[in-house]
C-alpha positions as CSV (number, residue, x, y, z in Angstrom):
1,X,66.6,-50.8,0.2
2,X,66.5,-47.5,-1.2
3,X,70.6,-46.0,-2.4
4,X,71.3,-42.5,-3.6
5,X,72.2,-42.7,-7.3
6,X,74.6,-40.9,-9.6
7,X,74.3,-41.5,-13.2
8,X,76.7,-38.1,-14.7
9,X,76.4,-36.9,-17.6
10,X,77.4,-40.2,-19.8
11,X,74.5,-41.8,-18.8
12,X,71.9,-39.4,-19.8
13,X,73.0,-39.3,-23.4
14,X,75.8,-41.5,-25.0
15,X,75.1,-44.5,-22.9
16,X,72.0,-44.0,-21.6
17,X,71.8,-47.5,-22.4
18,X,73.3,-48.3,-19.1
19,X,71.5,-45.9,-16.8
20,X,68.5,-47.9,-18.1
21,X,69.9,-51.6,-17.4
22,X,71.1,-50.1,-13.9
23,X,67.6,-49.0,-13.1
24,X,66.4,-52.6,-13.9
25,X,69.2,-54.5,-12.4
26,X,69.1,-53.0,-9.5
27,X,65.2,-53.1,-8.7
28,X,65.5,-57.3,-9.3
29,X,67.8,-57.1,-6.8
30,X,66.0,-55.0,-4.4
31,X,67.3,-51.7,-4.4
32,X,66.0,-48.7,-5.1
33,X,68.4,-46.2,-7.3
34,X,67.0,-42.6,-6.0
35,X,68.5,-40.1,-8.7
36,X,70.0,-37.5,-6.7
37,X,68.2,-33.8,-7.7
38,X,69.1,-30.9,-9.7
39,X,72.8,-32.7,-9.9
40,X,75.6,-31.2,-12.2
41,X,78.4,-32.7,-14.0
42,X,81.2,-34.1,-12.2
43,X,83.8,-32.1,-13.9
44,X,85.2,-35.4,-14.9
45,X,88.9,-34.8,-16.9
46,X,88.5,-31.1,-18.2
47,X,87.5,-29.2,-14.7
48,X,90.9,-30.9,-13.2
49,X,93.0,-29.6,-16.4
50,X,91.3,-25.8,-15.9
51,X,90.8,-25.1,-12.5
52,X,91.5,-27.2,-8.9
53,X,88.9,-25.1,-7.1
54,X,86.1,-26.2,-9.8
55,X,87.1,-29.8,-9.5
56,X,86.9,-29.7,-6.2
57,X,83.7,-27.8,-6.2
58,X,82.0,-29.6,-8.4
59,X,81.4,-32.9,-7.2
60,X,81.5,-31.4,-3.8
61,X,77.9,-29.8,-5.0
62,X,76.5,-33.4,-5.9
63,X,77.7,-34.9,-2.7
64,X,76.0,-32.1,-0.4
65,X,72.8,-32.8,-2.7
66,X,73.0,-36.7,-1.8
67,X,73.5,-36.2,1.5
68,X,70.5,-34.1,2.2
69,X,68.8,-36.5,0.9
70,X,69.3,-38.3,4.5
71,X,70.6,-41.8,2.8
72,X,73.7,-42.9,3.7
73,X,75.4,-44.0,0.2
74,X,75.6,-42.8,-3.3
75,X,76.4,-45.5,-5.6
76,X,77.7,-44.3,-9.1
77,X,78.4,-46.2,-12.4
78,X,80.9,-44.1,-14.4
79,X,84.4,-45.0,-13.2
80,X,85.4,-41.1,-14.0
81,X,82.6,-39.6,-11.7
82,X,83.1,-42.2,-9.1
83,X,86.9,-41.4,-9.4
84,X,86.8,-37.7,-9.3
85,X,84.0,-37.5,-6.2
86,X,85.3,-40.5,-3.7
87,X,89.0,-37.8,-4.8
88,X,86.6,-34.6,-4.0
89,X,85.2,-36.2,-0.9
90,X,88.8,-37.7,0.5
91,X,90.4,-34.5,0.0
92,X,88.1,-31.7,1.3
93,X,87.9,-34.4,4.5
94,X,91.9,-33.4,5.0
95,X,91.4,-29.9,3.8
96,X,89.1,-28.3,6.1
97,X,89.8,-24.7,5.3
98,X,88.9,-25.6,1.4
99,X,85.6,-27.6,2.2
100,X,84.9,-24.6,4.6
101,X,85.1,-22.1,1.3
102,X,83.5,-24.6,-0.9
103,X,80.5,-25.4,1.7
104,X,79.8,-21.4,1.8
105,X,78.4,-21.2,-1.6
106,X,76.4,-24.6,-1.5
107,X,72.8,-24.6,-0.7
108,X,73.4,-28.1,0.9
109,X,76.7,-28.4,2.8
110,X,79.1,-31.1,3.0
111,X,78.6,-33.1,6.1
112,X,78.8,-36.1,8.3
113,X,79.8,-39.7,7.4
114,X,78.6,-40.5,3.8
115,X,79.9,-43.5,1.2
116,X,80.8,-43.2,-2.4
117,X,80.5,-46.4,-3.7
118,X,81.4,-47.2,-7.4
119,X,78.8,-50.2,-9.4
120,X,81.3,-53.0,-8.1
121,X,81.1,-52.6,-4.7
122,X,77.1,-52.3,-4.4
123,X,76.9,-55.2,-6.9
124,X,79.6,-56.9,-4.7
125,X,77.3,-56.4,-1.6
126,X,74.6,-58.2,-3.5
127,X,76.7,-61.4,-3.7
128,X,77.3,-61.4,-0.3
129,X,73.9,-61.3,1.0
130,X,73.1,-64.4,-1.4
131,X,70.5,-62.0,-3.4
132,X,72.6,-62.1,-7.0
133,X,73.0,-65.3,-6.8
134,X,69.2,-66.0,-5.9
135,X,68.5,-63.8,-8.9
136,X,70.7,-65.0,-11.5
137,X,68.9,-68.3,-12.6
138,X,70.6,-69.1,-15.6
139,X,74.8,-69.4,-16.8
140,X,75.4,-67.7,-20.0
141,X,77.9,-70.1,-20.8
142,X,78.6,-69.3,-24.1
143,X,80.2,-66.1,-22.9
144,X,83.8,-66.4,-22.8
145,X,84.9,-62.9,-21.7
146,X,87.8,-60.5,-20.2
147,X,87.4,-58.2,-17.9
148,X,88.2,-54.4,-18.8
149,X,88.7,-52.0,-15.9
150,X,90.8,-48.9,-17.5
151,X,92.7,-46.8,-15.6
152,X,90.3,-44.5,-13.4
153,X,88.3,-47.2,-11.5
154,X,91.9,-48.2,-9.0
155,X,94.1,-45.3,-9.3
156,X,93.6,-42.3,-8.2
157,X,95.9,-38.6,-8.2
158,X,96.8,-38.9,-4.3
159,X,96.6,-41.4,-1.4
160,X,93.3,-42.8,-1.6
161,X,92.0,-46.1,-0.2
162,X,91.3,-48.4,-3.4
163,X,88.4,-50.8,-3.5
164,X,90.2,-53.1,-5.1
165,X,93.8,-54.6,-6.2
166,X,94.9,-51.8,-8.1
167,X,97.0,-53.5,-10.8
168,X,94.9,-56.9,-10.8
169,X,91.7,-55.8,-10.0
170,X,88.9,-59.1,-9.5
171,X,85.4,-57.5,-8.7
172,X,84.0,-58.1,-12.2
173,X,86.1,-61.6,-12.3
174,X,84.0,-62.3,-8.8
175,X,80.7,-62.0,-9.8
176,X,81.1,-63.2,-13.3
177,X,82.6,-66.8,-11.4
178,X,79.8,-66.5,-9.2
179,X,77.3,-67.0,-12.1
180,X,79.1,-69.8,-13.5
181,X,81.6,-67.9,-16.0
182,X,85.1,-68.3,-16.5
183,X,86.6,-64.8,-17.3
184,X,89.9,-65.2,-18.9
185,X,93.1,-63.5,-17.7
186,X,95.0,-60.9,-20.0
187,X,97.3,-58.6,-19.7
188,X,95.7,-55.1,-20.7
189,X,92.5,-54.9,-18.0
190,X,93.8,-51.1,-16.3
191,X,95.4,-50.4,-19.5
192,X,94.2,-47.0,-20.5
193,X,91.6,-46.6,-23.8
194,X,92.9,-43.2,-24.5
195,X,89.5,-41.7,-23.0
196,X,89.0,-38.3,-24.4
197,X,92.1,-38.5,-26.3
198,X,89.6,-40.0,-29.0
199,X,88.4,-36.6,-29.4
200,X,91.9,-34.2,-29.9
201,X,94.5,-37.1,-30.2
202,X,93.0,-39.8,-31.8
203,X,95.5,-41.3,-33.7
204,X,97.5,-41.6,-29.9
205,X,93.9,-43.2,-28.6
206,X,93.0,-45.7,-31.6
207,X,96.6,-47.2,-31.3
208,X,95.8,-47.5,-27.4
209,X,92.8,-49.2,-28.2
210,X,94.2,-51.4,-31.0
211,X,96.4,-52.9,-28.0
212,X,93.9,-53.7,-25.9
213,X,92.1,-55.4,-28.6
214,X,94.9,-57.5,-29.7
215,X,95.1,-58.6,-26.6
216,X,91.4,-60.0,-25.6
217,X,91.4,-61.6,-29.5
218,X,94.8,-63.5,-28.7
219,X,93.4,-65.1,-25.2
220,X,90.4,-66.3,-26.6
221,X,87.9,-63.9,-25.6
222,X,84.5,-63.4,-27.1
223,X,83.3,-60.4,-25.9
224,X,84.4,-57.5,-23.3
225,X,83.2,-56.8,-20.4
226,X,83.5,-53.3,-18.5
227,X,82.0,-50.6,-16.0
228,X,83.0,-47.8,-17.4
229,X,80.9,-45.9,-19.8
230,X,84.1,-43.8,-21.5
231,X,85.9,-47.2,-22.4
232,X,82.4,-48.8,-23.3
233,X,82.0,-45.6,-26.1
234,X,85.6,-46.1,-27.1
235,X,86.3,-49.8,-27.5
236,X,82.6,-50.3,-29.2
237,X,82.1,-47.2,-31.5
238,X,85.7,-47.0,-32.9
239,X,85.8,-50.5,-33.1
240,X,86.0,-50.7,-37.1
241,X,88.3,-48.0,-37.3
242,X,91.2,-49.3,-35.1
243,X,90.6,-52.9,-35.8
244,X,90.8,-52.1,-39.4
245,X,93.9,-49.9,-39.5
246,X,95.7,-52.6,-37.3
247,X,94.7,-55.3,-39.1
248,X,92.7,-56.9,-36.6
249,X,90.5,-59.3,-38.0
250,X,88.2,-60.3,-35.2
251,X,85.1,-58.1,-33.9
252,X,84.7,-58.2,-29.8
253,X,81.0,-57.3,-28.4
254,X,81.8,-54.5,-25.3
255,X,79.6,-55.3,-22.7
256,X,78.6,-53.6,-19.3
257,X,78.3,-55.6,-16.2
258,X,75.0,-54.8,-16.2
259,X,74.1,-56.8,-19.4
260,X,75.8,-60.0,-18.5
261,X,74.2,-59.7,-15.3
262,X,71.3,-59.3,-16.6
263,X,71.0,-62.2,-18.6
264,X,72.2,-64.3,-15.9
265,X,68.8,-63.0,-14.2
266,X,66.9,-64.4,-17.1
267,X,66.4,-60.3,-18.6
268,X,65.2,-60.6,-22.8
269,X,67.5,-59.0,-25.3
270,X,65.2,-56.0,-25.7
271,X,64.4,-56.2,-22.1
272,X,68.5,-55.4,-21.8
273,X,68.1,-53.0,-25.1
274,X,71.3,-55.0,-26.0
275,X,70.5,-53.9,-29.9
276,X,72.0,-50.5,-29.3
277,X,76.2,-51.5,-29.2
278,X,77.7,-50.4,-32.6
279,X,79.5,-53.6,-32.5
280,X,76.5,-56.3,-32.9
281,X,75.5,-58.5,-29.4
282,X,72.4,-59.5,-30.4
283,X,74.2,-62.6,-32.3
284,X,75.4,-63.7,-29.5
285,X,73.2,-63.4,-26.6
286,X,70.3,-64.6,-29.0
287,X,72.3,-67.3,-29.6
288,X,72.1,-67.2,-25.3
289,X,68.8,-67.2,-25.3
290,X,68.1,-70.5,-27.5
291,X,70.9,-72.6,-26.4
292,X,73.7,-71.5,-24.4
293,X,71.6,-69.9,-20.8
294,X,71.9,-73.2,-19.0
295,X,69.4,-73.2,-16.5
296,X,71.7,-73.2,-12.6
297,X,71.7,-76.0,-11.1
């Protein structure tokens, strides 16, 4: 099964990490992730805070690219890009005159019926048709972990059909049951990280993600898990800093779906390339790999 794929601008540099365990996920589970061509940035935060025409225009770009491609879904990791082009999409679909203008300057025009579909669902999809669970032959049940949404993969700026429970989302919580984990529940999963606030308000951003930390530490958890390559950065590379300031004494691994995932389908640490987090994983899924990746019954 061959899927149009999105990866943005994240995933070619600060977590290209997960672009790579996408590409290997994926083919295990039988689909092929055909990067869209000549794609452009998704506008993400800053086109929305400059100009509306831009943010509409540029994501509008990438979708006429993945539709001339003749497939009929585009799935895309980064909860921002999936956010700001299933937005793009929905909105030019109720604003014919702006898709009209938009449409003129693009090479290859917004048409026809096409999905957006963020990781979740496509991975979702998998567990239905019985193939993750074929896959995944073993439980890393050492993992005891919370699941980490943020705020840009269930709310949107205007009416827009949701994928999921907006303020208790469950797709991560799904397939991590479904390979024999028990995530824990918290209070802080759509919290907001502070995003690019880390950048020009950091102080305002560490403090967010000192909360969300406190949290996972005081249920239990041993590790994160998340989608979203912006909360991924965050949570893992400022980890020292805010834990330190806010006298958090505990050190959580933040892990992409992809990387649990991927274990669960029997995938080698450096197979994973699970040495690159700034907070160390290795420890742990090592520690996977020797004694706690029960084989499924």
């Amino acid at each position: 099964m061959d899927i149009a794929y999105y990866p943005g601008c994240s995933l070619k540099q600060s977590s290209s990490l997960y672009d790579h365990q996408n590409r290997l996920i994926f083919e295990r589970l039988g689909i092929h992730l055909r990067e869209i061509d000549d794609w452009n940035c998704c506008g993400a935060t800053s086109a929305g805070k400059t100009d509306d025409f831009l943010a509409m225009a540029m994501p509008a770009r990438n979708l006429g690219i993945a539709m001339s491609t003749g497939l009929k879904e585009m799935v895309i990791p980064c909860s921002a890009c999936y956010s700001r082009t299933l937005v793009a999409q929905k909105y030019l679909d109720h604003h014919e005159d702006l898709k009209e203008e938009i449409n003129s300057g693009l090479a290859q025009k917004i048409k026809g019926e096409f999905k957006v579909s963020s990781i979740l669902e496509v991975l979702l999809k998998t567990l239905e048709t019985g193939t993750l669970l074929e896959k995944a032959v073993k439980k890393p049940s050492l993992l005891k972990p919370v699941c980490y949404y943020g705020c840009m993969m269930t709310r949107f700026p205007f009416d827009v059909p949701v994928p999921d429970d907006a303020e208790n989302p469950q797709g991560m919580e799904t397939l991590l049951k479904a390979i024999g984990l028990q995530p824990i529940d918290w209070n802080y999963k759509t919290n907001c990280c502070g995003a690019s606030a880390a950048v020009n308000e950091p102080e305002t951003a560490m403090n967010l993600m000192g909360k969300i930390m406190k949290d996972a530490v005081s249920m239990g958890a041993n590790c994160m898990v998340v989608t979203c390559p912006m909360c991924q950065l965050n949570l893992d590379a400022h980890q020292n800093t805010f834990c330190r300031d806010q006298g958090i004494m505990e050190r959580l691994p933040v892990l992409f779906i992809t990387e649990v995932l991927g274990m669960a389908m029997n995938f080698s640490v450096e197979d994973l390339q699970i040495d690159r987090h700034f907070v160390d994983a290795t420890g742990l899924f090592r520690e996977l790999e020797e004694t706690g990746a029960e084989k499924k019954s």
